[in-house]
N, C-alpha and C positions, 0 to 999 in steps of 0.2 A: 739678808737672804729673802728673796721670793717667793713665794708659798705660792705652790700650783693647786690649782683645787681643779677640780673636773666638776662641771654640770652634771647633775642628778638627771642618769638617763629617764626620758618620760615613761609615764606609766605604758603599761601594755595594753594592747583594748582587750577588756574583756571577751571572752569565746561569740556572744552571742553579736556584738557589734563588729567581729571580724568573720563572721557568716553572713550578716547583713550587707557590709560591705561586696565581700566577695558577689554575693546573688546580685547586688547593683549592677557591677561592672558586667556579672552573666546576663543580666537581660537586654543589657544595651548593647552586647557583642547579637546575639538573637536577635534584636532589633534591626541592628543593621543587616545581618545575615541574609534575615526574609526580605528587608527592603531590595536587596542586591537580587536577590531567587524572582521577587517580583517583575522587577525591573527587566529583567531577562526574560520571564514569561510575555510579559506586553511587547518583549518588539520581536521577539517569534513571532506571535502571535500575530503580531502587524506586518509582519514582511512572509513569513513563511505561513501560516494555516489558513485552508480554507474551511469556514466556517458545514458543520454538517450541511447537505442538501435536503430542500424537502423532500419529503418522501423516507426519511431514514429508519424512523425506526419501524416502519413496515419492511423496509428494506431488508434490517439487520434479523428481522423476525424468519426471513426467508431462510436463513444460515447461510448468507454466501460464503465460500471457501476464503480464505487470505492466501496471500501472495506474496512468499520472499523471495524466492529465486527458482528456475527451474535447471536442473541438471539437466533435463534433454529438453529442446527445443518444443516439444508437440506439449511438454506439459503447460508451457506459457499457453500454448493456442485451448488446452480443454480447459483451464482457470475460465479465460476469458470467452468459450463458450458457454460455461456452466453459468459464469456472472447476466450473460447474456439472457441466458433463461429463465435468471428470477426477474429478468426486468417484466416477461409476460406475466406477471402474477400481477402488477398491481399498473397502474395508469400513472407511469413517469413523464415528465418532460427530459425530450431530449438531451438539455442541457444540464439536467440536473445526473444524468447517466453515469457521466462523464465523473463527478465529483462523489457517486455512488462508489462508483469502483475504486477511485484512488484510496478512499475510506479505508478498501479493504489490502491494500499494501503495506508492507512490510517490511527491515530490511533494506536489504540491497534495492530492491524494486524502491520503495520508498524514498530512499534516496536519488534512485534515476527520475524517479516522477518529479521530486522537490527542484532537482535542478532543471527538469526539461521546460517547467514552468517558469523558471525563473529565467529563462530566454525570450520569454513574450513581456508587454506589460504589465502591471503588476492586478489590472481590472479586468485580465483576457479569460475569457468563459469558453472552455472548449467544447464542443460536442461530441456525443459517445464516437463519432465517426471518426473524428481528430483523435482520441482519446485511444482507439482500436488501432490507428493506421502508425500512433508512433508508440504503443506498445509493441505489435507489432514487429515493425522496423529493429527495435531497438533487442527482442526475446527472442524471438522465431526468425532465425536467417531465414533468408528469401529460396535458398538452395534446397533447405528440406523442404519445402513448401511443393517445389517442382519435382524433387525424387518422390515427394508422398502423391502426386498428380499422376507421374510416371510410372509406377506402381501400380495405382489402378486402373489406368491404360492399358495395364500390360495384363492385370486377372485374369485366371482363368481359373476353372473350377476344378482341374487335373482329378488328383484322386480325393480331395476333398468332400466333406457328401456337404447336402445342399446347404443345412445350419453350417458349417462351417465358412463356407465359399457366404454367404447371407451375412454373416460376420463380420468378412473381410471386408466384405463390397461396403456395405453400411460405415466401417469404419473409415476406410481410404474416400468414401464417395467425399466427408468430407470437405476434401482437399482438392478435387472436381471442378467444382465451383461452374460454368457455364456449361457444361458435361451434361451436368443431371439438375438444373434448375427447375426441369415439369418433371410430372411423372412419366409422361411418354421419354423423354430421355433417358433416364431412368430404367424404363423399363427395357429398354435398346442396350443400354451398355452392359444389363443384368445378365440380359442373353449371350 
């Protein structure tokens, strides 16, 4: 007859060499983790961000508003007047305008920015001019633009007293645009 014998299962590791183990294999999962997190921040970073503009953190000192989205069209247009008026606070270049304001998107906006950009080449430097005309384009349909024109073409002071009707005019002038470019115009359509 044949005598089976079974090998003597090995010892166990002790507690302290099977938490070492384990911590190995956790720092080399980590390891790679971050290299992977890394690796993904470099080529965003390389294809999608543009680097702060100079001028920034005077910029951001100004408190410009942020921009996700607007539910009514004129909110786009007073974001992007309001951004407009901290550019008089400090001595920007034009082009660096452009990359000011995108700073301040968020969001849905952010998203439209990221891709509008990515239809040009990848070194195209817009100017705030570019920067306003397909903001823009793309926030503020062109129709409200012409009813807010139309509007105040059409003011009149009815039974409004004068701070009111002063109100309205200021707010619609606006959207005027060659209307009331002097004050002499200005002062014609007030009347």
């Amino acid at each position: 007859m044949v005598e089976c014998r079974m090998a003597a299962p090995p010892n166990p590791p002790d507690l302290v060499q099977a938490i070492a183990a384990m911590l190995t294999g956790h720092d080399e999962q980590t390891a790679l983790l971050r290299e992977i997190v890394e690796q993904g921040r470099a080529q965003r970073h390389e294809h999608h961000h543009q680097p702060p503009a100079p001028g920034c953190p005077e910029f951001l000192a100004t408190q410009p508003p942020l921009f996700h989205k607007a539910d009514e069209p004129l909110e786009a247009d007073s974001w992007l007047r309001t951004i407009e008026s901290k550019f008089t606070l400090h001595p920007y270049n034009d082009g660096d305008k452009a990359g000011l304001a995108a700073q301040q998107l968020r969001g849905p906006a952010r998203t439209w920015w990221e891709n509008h950009v990515a239809m040009f080449p990848a070194d195209t430097r817009f100017t705030w001019a570019q920067f306003k005309e397909a903001f823009r384009a793309h926030h503020i349909l062109a129709g409200v633009i012409r009813r807010k024109l139309t509007e105040f073409l059409a003011l009149k002071q009815g039974n409004n007293s004068v701070l009111q009707y002063s109100q309205a005019f200021n707010i619609l002038s606006q959207y005027a645009g060659y209307h009331v470019d002097t004050d002499e115009k200005k002062h014609v359509c007030f009347r």
